[in-house]
BALOBA-1460 file (C-alpha; in Angstrom, 3 decimals):
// residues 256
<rec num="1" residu="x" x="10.524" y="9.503" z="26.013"/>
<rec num="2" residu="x" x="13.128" y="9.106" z="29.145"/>
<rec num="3" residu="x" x="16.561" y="7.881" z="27.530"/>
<rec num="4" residu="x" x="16.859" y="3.583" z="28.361"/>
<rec num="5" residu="x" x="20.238" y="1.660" z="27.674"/>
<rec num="6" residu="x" x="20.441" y="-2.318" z="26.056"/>
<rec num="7" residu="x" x="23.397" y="-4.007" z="25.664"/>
<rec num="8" residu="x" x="23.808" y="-2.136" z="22.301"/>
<rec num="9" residu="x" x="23.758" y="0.833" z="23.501"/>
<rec num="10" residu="x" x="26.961" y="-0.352" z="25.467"/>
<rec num="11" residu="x" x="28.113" y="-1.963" z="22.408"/>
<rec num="12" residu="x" x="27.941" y="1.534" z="20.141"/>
<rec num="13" residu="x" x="29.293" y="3.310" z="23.059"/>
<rec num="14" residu="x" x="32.637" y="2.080" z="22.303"/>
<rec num="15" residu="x" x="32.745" y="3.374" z="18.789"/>
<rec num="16" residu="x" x="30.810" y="6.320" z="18.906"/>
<rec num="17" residu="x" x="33.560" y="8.802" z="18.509"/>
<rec num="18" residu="x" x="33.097" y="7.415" z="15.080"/>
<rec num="19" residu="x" x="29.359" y="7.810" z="15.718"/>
<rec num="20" residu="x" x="28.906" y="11.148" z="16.101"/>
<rec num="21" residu="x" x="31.418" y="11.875" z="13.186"/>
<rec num="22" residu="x" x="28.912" y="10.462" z="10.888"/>
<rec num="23" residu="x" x="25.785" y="11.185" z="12.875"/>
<rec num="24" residu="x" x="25.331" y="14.851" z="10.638"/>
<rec num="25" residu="x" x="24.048" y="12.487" z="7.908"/>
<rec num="26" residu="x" x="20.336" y="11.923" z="9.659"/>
<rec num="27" residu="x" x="20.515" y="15.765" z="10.008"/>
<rec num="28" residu="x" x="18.020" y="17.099" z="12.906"/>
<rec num="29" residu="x" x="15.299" y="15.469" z="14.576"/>
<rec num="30" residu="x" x="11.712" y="16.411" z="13.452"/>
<rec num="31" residu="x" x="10.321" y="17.381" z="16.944"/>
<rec num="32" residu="x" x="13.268" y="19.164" z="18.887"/>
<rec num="33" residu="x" x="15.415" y="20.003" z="16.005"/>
<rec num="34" residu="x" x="18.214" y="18.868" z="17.975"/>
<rec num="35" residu="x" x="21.206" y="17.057" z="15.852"/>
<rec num="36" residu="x" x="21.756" y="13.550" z="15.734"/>
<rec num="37" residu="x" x="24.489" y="11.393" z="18.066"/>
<rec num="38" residu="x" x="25.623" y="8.347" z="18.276"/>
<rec num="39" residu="x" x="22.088" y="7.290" z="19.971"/>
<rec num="40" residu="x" x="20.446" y="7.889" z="17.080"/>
<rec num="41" residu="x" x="21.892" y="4.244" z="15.584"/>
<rec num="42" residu="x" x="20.828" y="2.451" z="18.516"/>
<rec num="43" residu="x" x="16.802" y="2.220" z="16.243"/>
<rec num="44" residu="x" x="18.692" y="1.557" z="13.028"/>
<rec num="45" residu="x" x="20.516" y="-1.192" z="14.390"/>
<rec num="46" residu="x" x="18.442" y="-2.967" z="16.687"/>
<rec num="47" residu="x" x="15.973" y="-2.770" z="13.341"/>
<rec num="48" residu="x" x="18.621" y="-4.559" z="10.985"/>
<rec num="49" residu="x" x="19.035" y="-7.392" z="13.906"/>
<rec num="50" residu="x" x="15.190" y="-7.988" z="13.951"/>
<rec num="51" residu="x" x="15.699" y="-8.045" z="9.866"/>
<rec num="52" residu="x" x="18.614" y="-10.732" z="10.289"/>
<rec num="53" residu="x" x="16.461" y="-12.788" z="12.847"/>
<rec num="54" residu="x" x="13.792" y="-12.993" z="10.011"/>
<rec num="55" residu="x" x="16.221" y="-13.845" z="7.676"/>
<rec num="56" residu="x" x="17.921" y="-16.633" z="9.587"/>
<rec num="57" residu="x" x="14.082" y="-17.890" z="10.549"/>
<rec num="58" residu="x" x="12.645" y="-18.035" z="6.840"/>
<rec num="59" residu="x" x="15.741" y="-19.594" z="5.683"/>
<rec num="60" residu="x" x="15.988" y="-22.765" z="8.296"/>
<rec num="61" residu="x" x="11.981" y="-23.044" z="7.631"/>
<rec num="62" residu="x" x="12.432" y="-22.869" z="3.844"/>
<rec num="63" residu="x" x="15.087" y="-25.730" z="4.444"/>
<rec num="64" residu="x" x="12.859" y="-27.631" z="6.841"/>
<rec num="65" residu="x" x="9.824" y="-27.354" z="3.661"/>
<rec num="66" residu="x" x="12.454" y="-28.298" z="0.486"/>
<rec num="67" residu="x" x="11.391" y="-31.619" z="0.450"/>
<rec num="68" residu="x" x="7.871" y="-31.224" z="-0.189"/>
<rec num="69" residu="x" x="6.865" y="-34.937" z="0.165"/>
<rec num="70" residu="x" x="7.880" y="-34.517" z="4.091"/>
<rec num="71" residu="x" x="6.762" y="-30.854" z="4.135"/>
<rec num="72" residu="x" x="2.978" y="-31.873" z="3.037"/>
<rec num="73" residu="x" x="2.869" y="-33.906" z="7.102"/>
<rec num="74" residu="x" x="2.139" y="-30.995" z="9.463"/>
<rec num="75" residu="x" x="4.590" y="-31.771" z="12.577"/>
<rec num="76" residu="x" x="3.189" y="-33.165" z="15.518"/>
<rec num="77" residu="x" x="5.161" y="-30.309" z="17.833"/>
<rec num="78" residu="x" x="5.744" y="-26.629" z="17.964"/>
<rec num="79" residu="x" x="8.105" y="-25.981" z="16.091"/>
<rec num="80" residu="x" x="9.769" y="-22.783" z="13.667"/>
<rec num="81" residu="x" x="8.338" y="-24.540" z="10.871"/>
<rec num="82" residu="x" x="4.547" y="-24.581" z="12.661"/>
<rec num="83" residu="x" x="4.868" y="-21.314" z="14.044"/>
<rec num="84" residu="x" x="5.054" y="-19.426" z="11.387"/>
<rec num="85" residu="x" x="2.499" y="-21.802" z="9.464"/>
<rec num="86" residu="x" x="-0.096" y="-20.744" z="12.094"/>
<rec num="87" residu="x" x="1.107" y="-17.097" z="12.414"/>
<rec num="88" residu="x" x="1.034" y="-16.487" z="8.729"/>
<rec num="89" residu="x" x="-1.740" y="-18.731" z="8.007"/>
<rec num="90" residu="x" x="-3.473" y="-16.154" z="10.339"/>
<rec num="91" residu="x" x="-2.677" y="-12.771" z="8.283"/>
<rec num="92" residu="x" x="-3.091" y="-14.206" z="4.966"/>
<rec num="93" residu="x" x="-7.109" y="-15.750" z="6.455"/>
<rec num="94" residu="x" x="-7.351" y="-11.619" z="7.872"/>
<rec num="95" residu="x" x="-5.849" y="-10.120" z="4.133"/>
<rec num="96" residu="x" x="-8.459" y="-12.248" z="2.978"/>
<rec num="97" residu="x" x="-11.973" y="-11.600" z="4.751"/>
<rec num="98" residu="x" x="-10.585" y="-7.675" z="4.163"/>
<rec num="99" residu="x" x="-9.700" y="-8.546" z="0.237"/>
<rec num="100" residu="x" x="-10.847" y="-11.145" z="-2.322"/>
<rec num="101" residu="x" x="-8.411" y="-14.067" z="-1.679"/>
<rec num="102" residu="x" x="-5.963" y="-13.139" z="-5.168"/>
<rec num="103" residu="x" x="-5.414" y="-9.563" z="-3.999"/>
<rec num="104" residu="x" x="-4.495" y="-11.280" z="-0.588"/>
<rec num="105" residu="x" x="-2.028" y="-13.262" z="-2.399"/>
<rec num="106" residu="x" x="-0.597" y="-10.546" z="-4.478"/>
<rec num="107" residu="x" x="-0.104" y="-8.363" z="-1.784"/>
<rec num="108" residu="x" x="0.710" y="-10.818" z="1.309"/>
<rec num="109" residu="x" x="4.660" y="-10.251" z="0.862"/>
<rec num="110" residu="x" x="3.930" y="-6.827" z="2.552"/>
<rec num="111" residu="x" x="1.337" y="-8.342" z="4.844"/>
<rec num="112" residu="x" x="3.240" y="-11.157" z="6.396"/>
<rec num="113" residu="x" x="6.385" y="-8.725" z="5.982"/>
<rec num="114" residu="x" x="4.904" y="-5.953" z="8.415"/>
<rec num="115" residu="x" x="3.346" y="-8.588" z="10.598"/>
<rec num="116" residu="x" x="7.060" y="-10.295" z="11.261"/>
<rec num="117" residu="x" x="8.926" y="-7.421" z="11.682"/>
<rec num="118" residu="x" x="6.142" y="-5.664" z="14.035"/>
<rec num="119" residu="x" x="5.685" y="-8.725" z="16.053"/>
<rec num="120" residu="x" x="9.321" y="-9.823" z="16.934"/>
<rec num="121" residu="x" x="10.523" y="-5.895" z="16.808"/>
<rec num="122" residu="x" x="7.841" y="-6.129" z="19.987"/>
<rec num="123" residu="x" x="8.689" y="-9.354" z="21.293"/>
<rec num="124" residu="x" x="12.103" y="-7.841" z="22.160"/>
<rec num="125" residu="x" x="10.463" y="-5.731" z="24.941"/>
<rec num="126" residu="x" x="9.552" y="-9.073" z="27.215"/>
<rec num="127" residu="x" x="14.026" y="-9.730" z="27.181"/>
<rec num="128" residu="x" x="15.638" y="-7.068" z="29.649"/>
<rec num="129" residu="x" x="18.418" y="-5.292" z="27.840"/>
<rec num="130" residu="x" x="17.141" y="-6.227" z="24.491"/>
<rec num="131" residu="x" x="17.086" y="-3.066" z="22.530"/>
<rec num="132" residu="x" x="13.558" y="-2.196" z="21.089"/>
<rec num="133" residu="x" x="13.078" y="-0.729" z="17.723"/>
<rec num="134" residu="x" x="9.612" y="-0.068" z="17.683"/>
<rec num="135" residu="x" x="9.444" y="2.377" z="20.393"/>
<rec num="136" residu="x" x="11.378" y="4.448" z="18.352"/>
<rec num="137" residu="x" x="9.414" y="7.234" z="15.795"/>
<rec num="138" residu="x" x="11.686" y="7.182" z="13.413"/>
<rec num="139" residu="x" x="11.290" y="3.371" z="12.595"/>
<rec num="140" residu="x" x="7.200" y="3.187" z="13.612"/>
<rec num="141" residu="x" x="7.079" y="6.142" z="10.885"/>
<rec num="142" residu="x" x="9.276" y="4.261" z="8.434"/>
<rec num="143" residu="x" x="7.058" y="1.214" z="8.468"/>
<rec num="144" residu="x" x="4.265" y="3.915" z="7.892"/>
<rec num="145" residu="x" x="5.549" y="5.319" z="5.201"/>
<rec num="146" residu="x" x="6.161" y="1.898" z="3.509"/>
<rec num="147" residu="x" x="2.798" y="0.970" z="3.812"/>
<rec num="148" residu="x" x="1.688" y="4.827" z="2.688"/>
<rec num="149" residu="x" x="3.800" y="4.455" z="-0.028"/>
<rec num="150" residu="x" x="2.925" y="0.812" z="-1.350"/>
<rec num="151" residu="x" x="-1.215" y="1.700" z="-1.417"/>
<rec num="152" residu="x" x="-0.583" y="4.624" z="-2.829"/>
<rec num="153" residu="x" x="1.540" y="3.154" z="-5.529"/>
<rec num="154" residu="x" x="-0.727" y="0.102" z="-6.397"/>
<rec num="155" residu="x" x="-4.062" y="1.535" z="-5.797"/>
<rec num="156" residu="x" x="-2.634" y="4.051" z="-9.148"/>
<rec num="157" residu="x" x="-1.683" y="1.245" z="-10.622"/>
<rec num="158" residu="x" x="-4.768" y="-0.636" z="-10.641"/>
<rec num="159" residu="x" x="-7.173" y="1.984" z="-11.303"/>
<rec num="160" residu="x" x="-5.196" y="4.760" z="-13.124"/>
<rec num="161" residu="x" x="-6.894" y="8.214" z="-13.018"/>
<rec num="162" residu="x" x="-9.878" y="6.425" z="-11.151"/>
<rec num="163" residu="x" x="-7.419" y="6.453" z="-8.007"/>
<rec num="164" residu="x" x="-7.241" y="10.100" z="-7.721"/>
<rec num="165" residu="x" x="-10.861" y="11.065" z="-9.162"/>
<rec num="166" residu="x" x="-12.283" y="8.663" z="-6.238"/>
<rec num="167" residu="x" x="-11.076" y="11.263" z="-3.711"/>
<rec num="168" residu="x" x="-12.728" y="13.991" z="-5.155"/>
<rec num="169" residu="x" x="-15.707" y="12.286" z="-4.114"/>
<rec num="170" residu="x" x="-19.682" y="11.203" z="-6.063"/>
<rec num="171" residu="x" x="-20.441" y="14.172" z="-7.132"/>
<rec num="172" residu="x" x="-18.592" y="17.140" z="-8.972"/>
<rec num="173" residu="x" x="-19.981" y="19.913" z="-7.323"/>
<rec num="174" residu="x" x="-18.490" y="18.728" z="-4.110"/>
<rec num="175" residu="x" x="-14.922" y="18.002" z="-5.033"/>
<rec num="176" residu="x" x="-13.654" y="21.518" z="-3.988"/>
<rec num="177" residu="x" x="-14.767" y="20.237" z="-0.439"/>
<rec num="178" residu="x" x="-14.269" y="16.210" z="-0.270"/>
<rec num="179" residu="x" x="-10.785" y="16.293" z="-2.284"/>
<rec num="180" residu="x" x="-8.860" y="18.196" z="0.377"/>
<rec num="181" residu="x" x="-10.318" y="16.307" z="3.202"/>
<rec num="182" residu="x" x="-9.772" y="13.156" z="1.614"/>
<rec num="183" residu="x" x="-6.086" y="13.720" z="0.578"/>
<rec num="184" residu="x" x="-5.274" y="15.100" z="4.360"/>
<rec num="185" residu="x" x="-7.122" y="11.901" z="5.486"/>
<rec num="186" residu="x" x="-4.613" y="10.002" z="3.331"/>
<rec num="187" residu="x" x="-1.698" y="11.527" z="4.495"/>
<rec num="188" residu="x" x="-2.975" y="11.012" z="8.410"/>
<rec num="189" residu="x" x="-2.790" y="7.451" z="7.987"/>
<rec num="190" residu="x" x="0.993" y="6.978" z="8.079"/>
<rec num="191" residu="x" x="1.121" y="9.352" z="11.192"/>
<rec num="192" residu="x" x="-1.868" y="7.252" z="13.279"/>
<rec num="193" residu="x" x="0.018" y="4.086" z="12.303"/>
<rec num="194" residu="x" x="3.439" y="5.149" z="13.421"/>
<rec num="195" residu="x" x="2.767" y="6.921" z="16.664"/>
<rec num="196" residu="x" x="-0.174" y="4.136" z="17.681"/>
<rec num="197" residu="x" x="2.557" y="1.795" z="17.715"/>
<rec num="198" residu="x" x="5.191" y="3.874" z="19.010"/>
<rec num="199" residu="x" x="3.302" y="5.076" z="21.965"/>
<rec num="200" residu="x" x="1.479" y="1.673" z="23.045"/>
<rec num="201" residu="x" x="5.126" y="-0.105" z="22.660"/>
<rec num="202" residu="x" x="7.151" y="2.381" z="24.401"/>
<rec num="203" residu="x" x="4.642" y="3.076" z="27.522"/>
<rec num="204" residu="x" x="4.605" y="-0.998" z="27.993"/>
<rec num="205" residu="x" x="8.733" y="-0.973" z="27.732"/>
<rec num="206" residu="x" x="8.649" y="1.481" z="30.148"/>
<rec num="207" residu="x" x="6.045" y="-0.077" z="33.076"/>
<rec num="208" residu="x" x="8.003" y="-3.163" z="32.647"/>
<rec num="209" residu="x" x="11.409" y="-1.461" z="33.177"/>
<rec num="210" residu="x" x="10.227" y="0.329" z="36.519"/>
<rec num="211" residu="x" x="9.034" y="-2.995" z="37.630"/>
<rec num="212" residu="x" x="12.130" y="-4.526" z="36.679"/>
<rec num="213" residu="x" x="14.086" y="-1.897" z="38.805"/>
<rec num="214" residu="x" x="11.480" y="-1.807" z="41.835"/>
<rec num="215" residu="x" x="11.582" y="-5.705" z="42.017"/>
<rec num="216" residu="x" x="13.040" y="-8.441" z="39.453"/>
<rec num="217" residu="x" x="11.792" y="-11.296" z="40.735"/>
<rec num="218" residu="x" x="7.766" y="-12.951" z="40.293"/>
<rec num="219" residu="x" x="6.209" y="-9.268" z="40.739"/>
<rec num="220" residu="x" x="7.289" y="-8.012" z="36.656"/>
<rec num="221" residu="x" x="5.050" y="-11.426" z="35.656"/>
<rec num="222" residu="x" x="1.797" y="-9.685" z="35.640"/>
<rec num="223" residu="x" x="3.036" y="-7.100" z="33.626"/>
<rec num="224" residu="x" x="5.266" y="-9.425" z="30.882"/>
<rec num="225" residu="x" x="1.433" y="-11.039" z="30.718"/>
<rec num="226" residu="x" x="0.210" y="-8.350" z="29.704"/>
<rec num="227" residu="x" x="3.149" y="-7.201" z="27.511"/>
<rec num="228" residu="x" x="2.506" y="-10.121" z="25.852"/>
<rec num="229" residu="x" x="-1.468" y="-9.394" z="24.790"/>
<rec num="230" residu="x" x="0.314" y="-5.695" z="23.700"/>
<rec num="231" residu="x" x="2.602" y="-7.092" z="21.285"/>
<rec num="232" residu="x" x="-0.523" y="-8.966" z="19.957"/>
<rec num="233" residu="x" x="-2.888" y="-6.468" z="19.587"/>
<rec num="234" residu="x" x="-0.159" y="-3.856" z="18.376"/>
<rec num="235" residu="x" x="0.462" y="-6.562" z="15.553"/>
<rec num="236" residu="x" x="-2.969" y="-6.962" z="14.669"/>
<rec num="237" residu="x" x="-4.182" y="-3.611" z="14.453"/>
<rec num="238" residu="x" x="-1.217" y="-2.612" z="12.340"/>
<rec num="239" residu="x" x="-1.530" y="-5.425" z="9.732"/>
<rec num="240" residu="x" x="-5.285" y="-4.874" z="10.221"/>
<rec num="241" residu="x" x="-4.966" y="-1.609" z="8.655"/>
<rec num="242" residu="x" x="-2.723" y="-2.515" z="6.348"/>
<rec num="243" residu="x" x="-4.716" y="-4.920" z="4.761"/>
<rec num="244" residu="x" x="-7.452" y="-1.925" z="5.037"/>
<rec num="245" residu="x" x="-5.513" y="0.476" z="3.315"/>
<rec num="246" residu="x" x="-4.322" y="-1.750" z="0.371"/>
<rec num="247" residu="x" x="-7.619" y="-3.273" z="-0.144"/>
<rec num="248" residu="x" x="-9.735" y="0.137" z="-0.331"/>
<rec num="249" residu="x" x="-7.066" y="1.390" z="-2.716"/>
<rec num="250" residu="x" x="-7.223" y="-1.766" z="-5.327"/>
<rec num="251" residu="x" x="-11.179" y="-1.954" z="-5.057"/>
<rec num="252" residu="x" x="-12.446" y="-1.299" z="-8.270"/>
<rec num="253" residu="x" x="-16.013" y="0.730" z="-8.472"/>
<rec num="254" residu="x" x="-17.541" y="-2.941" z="-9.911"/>
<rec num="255" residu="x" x="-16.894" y="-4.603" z="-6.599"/>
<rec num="256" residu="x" x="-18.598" y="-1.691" z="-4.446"/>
């Protein structure tokens, strides 16, 4: 992807003597095998700010629902507080048409987790300058791998050696044949996650930034429009298959 510059990449540009001193930790990148720089924090950081806006976000609404008595009155305007009522009543209504509604529950803290950080990570492509973690492979893959990691995880833990003999397929005979496929399907699904999200979010990042630099005024609008329904659909498909993933690998045979 061409190179872009935010403010942070201003910002890190004063200290990245330091930067590249300590850039030999990440080692080489995957599809060049070229070393790290002082670039390669530009992801990592503009990742931690999304994680501090979340922070700062569920801690005024958690303040704003502490007295339950007042909490119990939906507000009459958009606020915080409603906003994130409505956009995690949402996911937690999809985790549960996907799973029964007490798997939803027990798993939602990933759910509503991915959803957030997806869906402002995004947002930041509609602010010129903002830096954008999610066009980034390395953080699209991490978020992957969380997710690849987590089914994996629970699905052993709630059906033990049923897990693994449930890739091998109905019938014996036809394990040689169904277990491979069905392990390299597996280990597919962090890859299709990452670089779906990658690709859709850096593409849009980068049609808005040529019309940005063509003309800044009234002509970008179309295209922030349709940034917007982007971000959307980038957030729902990705929680979509989230909630996919988890709920195929907690189904137990009875509920087939």
């Amino acid at each position: 992807m061409p190179e872009h510059a935010s403010w942070l990449t201003f910002l890190l540009a004063h200290i990245k003597e330091t930067l590249n001193h300590n850039a030999h930790a990440f080692g080489a990148t995957l599809n060049s095998k070229t070393p790290a720089n002082w670039m390669s924090f530009e992801p990592i950081t503009a990742s931690l700010l999304v994680g501090l806006l979340l922070v700062a976000f569920g801690l005024s609404v958690r303040r704003q629902v502490a007295n339950v008595d007042q909490a119990v009155v939906p507000e009459s305007r958009l606020s915080l507080r409603t906003f994130f009522e409505a956009f995690l009543g949402y996911f937690y209504d999809l985790a549960k048409s996907v799973m029964d509604a007490e798997r939803a529950k027990q798993h939602f803290p990933l759910i509503a987790t991915s959803a957030c950080f997806i869906f402002f990570g995004n947002l930041l492509s509609l602010i010129p300058g903002m830096p954008i973690p999610t066009t980034n492979l390395n953080i699209t893959l991490g978020c992957g791998l969380v997710v690849f990691v987590y089914f994996n995880v629970v699905g052993l833990k709630a059906q033990g050696w049923g897990y693994i003999k449930h890739l091998a397929g109905p019938a014996w005979y036809l394990a040689w044949l169904i277990f491979p496929l069905e392990v390299i399907s597996m280990c597919v699904r962090p890859i299709t996650l990452a670089v779906r999200l990658m690709l859709n979010m850096a593409v849009d990042h980068l049609i808005l930034a040529i019309f940005l630099g063509l003309v800044a005024v009234l002509v970008p609008l179309p295209v922030m429009v349709l940034g917007v329904l982007v971000i959307a659909v980038q957030t729902l498909v990705f929680t979509l298959l989230t909630c996919i993933y988890v709920g195929l690998a907690t189904e137990h045979e009875e509920h087939h």
